[in-house]
N, C-alpha and C positions, 0 to 999 in steps of 0.2 A: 157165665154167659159166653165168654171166646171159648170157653172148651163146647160148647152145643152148637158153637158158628164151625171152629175148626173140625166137629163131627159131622156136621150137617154137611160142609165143604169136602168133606174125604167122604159120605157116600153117596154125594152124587157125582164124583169121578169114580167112585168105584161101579154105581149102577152104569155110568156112561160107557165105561171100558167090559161089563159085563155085559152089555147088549149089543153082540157082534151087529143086528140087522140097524140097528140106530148110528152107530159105529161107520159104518160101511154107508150109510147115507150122507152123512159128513163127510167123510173122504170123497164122495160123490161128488156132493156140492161143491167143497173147495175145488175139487177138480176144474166145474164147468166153470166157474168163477174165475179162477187164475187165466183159465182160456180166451175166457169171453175179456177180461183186463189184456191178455198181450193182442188179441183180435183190435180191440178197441185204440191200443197204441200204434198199431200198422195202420189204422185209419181203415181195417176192414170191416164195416159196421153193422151189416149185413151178419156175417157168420157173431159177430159181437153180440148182438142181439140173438142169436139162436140160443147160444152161449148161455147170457144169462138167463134163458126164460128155461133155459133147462135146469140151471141152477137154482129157482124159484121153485120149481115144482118139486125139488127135493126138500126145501126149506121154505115155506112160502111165507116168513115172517123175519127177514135179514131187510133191513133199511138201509144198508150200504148197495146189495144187491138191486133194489130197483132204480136207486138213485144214477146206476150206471148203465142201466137199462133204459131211464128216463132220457139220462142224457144222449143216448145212442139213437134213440129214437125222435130226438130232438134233428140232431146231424140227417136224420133220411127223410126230414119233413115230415112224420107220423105224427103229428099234433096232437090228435084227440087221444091216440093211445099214450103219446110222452103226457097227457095230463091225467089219465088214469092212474100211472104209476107214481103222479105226484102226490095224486089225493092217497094214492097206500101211504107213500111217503108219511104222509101229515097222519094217518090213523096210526102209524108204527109212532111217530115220534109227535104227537102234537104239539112242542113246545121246542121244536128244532124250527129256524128259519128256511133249511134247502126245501124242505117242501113248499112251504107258501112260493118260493122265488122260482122253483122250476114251473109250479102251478101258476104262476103270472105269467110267466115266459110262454110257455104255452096258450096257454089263451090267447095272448098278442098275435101268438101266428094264425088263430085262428080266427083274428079281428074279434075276440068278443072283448072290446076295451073295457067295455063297465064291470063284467063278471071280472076282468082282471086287477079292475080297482081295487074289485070288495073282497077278493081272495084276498092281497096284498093288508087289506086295514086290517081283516080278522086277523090275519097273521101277526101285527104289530101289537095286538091286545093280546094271546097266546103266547107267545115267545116272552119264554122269564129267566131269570136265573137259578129258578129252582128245578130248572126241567133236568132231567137228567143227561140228554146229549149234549145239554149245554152247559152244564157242568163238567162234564167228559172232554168236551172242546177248551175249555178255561180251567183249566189244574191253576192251582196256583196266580187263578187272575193274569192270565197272559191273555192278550188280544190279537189275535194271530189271523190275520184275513184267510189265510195261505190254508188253514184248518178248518176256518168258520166258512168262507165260500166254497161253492160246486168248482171240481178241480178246471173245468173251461171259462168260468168267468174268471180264475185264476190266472190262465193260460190268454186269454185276452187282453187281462191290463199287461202280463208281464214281457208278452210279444209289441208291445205299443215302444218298450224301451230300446235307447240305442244300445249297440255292441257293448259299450264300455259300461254303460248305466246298470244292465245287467250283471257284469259283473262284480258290478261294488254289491250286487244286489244279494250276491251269494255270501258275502262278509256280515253279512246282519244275523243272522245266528244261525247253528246248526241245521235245524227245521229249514229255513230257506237255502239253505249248499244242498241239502241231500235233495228238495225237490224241484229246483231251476237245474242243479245240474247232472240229475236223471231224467229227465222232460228233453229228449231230445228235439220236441217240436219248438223250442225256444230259442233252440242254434241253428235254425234254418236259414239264417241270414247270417254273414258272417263277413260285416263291412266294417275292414279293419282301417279306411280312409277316414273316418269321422274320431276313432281316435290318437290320429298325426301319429302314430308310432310305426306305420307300414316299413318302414326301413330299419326297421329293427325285429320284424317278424319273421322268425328263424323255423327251419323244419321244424324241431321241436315243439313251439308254439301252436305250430299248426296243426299237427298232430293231437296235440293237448284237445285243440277245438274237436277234430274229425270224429273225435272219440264219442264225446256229445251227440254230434249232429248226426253221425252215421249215414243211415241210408235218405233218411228226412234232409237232407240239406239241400238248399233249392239256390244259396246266391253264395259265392265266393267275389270279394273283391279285395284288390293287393296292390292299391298302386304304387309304384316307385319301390317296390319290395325287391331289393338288391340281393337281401340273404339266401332267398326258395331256390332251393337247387332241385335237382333231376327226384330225388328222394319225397320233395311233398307232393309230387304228379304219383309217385307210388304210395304213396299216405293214403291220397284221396280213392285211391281206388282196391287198396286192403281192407279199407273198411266202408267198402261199397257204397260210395255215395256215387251214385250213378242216374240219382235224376236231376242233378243240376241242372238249372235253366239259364242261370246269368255268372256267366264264368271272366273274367278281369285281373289279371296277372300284367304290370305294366313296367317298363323301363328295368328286365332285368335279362341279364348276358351269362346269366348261371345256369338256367334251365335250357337244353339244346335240344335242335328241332326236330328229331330223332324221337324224344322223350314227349314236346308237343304233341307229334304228327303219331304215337301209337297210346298216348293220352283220349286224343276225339276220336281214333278210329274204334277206340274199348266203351266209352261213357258220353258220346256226344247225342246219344239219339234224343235226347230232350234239350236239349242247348238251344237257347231264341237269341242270347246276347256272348256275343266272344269281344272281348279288347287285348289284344296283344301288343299294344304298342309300344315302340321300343324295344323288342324282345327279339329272342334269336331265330322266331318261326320262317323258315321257309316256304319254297314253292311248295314242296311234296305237305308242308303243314296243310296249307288251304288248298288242296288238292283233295286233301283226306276232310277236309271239314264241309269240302262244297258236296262231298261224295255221300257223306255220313249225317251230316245233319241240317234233315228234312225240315225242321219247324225254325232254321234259324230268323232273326228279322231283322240282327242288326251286326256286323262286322269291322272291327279297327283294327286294320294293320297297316298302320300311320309308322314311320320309319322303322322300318325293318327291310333292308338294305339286301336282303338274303332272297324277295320274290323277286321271281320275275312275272310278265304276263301270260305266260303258259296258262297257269290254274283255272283264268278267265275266255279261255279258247275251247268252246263248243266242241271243237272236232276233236281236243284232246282227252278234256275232263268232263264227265257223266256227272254232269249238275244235279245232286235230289234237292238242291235249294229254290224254290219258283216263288217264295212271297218275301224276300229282301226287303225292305223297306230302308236299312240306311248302310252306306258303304265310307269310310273317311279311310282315301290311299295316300294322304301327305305325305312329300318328301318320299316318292317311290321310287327309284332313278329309272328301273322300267317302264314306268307307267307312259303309253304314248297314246296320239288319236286312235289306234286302234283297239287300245286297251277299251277307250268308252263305245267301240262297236258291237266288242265282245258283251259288255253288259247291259247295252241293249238288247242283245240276244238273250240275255241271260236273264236277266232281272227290271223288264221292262219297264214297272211300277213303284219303282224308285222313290223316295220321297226326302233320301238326306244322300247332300255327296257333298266330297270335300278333295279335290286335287289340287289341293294350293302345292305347290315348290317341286315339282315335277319340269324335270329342265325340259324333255321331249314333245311338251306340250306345246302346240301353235292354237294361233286364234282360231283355225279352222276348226276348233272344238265345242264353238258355241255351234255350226251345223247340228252335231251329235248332241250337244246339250238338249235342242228342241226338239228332240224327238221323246223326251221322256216328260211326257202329260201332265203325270201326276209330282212333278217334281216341288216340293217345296221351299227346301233348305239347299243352294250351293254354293260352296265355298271356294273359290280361286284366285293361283297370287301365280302370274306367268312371269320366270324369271328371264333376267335379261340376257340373252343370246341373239344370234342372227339368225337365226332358225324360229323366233316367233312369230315372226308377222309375215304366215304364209297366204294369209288372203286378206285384203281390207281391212279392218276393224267395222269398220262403217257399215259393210255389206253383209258381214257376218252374225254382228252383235243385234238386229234388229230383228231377225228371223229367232234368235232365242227369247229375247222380249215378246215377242207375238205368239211363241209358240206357250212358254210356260206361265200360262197364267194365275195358276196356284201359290206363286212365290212367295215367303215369306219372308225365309233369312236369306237376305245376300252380301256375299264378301266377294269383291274384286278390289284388293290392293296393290299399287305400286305397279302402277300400268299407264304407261306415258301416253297412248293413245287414246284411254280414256276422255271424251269433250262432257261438256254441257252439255249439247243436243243428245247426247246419249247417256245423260241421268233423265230428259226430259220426256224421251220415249219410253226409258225405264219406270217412272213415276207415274205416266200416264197410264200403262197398261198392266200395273200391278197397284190393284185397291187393298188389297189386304197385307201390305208390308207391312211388319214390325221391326227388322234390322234390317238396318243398311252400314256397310262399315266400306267405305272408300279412302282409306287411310293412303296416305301417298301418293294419289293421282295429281300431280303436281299443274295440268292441265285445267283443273277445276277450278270453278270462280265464284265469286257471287250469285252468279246466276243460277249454278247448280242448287243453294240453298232457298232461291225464292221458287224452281220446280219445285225442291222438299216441301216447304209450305205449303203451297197452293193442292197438292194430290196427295200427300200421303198423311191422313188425318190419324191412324191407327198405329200411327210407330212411335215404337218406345225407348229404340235403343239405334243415337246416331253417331256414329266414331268417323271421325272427318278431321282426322289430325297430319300432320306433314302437305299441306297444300296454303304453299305461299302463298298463292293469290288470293285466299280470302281475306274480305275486311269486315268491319265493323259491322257495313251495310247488311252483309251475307247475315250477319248474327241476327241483325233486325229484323229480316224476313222471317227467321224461326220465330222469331217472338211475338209478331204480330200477326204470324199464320191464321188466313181467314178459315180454315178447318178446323177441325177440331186437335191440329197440334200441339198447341200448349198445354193443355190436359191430359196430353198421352206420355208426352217427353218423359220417362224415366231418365235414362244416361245419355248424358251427351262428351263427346271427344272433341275437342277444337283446342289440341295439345300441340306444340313444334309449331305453333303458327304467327309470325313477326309481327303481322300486321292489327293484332289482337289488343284492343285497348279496355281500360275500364268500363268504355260508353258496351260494349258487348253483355261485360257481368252487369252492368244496371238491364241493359235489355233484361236478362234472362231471369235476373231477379224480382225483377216486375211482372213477369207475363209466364216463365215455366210452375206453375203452381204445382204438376205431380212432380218436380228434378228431385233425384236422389245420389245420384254420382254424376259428379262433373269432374272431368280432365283440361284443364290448363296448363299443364307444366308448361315448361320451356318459353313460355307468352312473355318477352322481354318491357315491354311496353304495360304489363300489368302491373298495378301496385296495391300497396297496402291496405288504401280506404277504398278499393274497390272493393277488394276479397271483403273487411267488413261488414260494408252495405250488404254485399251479397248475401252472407251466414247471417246477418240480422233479418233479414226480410226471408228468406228462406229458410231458418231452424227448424219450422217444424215439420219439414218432409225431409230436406239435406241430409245423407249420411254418410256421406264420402264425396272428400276433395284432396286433389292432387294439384301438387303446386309444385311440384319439385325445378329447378331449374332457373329460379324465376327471380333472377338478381334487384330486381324494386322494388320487393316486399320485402318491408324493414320485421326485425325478429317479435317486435311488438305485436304486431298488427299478426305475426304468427300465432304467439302466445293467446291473443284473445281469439282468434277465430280458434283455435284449438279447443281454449275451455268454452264456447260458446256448444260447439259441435258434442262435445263430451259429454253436458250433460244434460244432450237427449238419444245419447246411445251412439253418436257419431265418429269419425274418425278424419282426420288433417294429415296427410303424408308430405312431407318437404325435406328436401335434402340443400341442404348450401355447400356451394363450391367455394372454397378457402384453401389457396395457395394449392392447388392442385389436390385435395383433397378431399374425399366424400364425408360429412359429417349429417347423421339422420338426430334432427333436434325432435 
């Protein structure tokens, strides 16, 4: 009997290889086939689909062939024809599951829900283990999704994982290393922040990645990545990864601005997001970035010490950037009032800025501020010189109040002119706050917290730490907020403040029902059975509290609010000062 199988099997590779015209249709097929698979990997789906139907007509009975046919026609919205090629699917293989599940899928798109139920049940009755593809998929009883699913439902859970998830994901056996890390569409994200090792990510590594991701890589991020030298700017663009969109390289002094600035001028034409901060880009960098790239939307070059305001000067630099939406130039030492004229000119429609610690800066900057409508997010911390207060505070700061109504996040810290009457203006004319951070404004009193309450029903996050002059009372307005503040209060800051007693934590613990992070350090006046009360009435939203500083919370009263917070996922930070020394319990 094997010698009639082993004859039977040697003449029909002999008749195979004796019929040049049968011969030559094969090599046909696999041709348009191979084609139409690298067509379908560039995401060219159009010529993919040519591809395969050419390949069909040479073999019109391959179920691998339609099923990638199907799915290509699925990606161009062809519905009714990606369900044609399901139903072959299912007459080639009736006892394979890709046909019933591309024939559901289809249907869905073409809203016929109920035809898509009943395809779906038949299919659960049909599908056996005696089928032959599905014996061909399970050798040896293995349950392999990665072989049993259409390679895009594949490609959908395995793009859902983080960077690092991914990669453990290549360690589960052979089958899944050779097809995660031949799927260049799976390293299209390459966010090495999520797992903490960016400071240890060396050219090499990065290379390792680029190899993967090739020309598909759409998001590099690297923060704090000390190692990247001038060599992974040449990585990234030997192996043409050139349509990057969200580009993030941060805190490092190895990569020089020479190597930035002919980096965006070669691969920036699809770039929306650049963060360089910390880094060694200069003027001539963002000169070449405002020039080159057209679709960006968002821009960090928060301390980097090396611009100046040229790049932002109409008459010098040929802007193709016109839809800006967020700009953070912290700590620019050039950044002055004219800087923000310049981006008025430039980037009218603003909606995030941040020039906190910019010594050139005067008050006369909130004028410029109101002129940008759409502004939502601004962050400023004017440092202390004699050169800030070139006009009023008073007569300046109310024309930006009335002018930017959109506001949502506002930071002005550490600004001695700050009053009450101008958180009350501010409160009044901005209904849709969600952050307010006035940390420092040593001016501020209670009264500023009974404006919070009374107008700003929608915020969720209020940092009001270093202002002596609040008390108790101030806490009690947040609490009793006739708005809908107590319901919104995620984080609240009232950290470095003396006058801070336990009657505040009963307040808060009574009346913030959403709190989730609260700051108290340095609160001297606080004690043990307050924090308590607090974590007991609040466990089940509480997930962070800071106490650090806080010499009348005995270690006990630590210990329980600790495992109290723990085990509902929570976290207790306190540091004790002992003989000049920092000790984290």
């Amino acid at each position: 009997m094997a010698c009639n199988s082993n004859r039977s099997y040697r003449e029909n590779k002999e008749n195979e290889t004796s019929n040049p015209s049968r011969l030559y249709k094969k090599n046909k097929k696999d041709n348009f086939y191979e084609k139409g698979v690298s067509a379908f990997k560039e995401g060219d789906f159009e010529n993919a689909e040519i591809y395969f139907t050419k390949a069909i007509a040479e073999d019109p009975d391959v179920f691998l062939i339609y099923e990638f046919r199907c799915s290509v026609r699925e990606k161009l919205k062809k519905s009714e024809l990606a369900y044609q090629d399901a139903l072959k699917m299912i007459e080639l293989e009736g006892t394979s599951a890709k046909g019933y599940i591309r024939a559901n899928r289809a249907l869905r798109q073409l809203n016929q829900h109920a035809k898509a139920q009943e395809i779906l049940h038949n299919g659960k009755q049909k599908v056996t283990r005696n089928g032959p593809l599905y014996q061909r998929t399970f050798v040896g009883r293995s349950y392999d999704f990665i072989q049993l699913l259409p390679n895009e439902i594949v490609h959908e859970i395995l793009q859902k994982l983080p960077l690092k998830s991914l990669c453990k994901a290549t360690l589960v056996s052979k089958n899944w290393r050779n097809f995660i890390n031949s799927s260049s569409l799976l390293w299209s994200h390459l966010d090495f922040t999520s797992n903490q090792i960016c400071n240890r990510i060396t050219d090499q590594i990065l290379l390792n990645f680029a190899k993967r991701a090739n020309r598909h890589l759409r998001s590099l991020i690297c923060c704090e990545s000390i190692n990247l030298s001038d060599a992974s700017l040449k990585i990234l663009a030997n192996y043409r990864c050139t349509h990057i969109e969200n580009f993030e390289i941060t805190v490092n002094k190895k990569i020089t601005s020479s190597r930035f600035t002919m980096f965006f001028k070669s691969m920036g034409l699809h770039l929306t997001n650049i963060n360089l901060l910390g880094t060694m880009a200069s003027t001539q960098t963002v000169k070449i970035i405002l020039e080159t790239c057209s679709d960006l939307k968002a821009l960090n070059i928060s301390y980097c010490p090396k611009i100046s305001e040229d790049p932002f000067n109409p008459q010098i630099v040929n802007s193709k950037v016109s839809n800006l939406q967020e700009i953070y130039l912290q700590e620019c030492p050039a950044v002055s009032n004219s800087t923000l004229d310049y981006l008025l000119l430039l980037f009218p429609k603003l909606v995030k800025l941040d020039l906190r610690d910019n010594p050139k800066l005067t008050t006369e900057i909130f004028d410029g501020l109101g002129n940008f409508s759409e502004l939502e997010s601004a962050q400023l911390k004017l440092l202390k010189n004699e050169y800030n207060i070139m006009r009023p505070f008073d007569e300046s700061f109310p024309y930006f109040v009335n002018s930017c109504s959109r506001i949502r996040y506002f930071q002005f810290s550490f600004f001695t002119s700050m009053t009450d009457s101008s958180i009350q203006s501010l409160t009044q004319a901005w209904y849709d706050l969600e952050t307010l951070d006035l940390q420092g404004n040593i001016q501020l009193s209670d009264q500023t917290l009974r404006h919070i309450s009374e107008n700003c029903e929608k915020l969720r996050v209020l940092i009001i730490g270093q202002c002596p002059r609040l008390t108790d009372e101030g806490v009690n307005f947040i609490g009793n907020s006739p708005s809908g503040l107590r319901g919104s209060l995620e984080i609240f800051d009232i950290s470095h403040n003396p006058n801070i007693t336990n009657t505040s934590l009963t307040s808060i613990a009574d009346n913030l029902t959403n709190l989730r992070e609260l700051y108290i350090s340095n609160c001297p006046m606080i004690t043990g059975s307050g924090v308590a009360y607090l974590v007991r009435a609040r466990v089940d939203k509480l997930r962070y509290l800071a106490v650090e500083g806080s010499p009348n919370i005995a270690s006990d009263a630590i210990s329980y609010a600790r495992r109290i917070l723990e085990t509902r996922g929570g976290k207790l930070s306190h540091v004790r000062n002992e003989k000049g020394k920092k000790l984290f319990v």
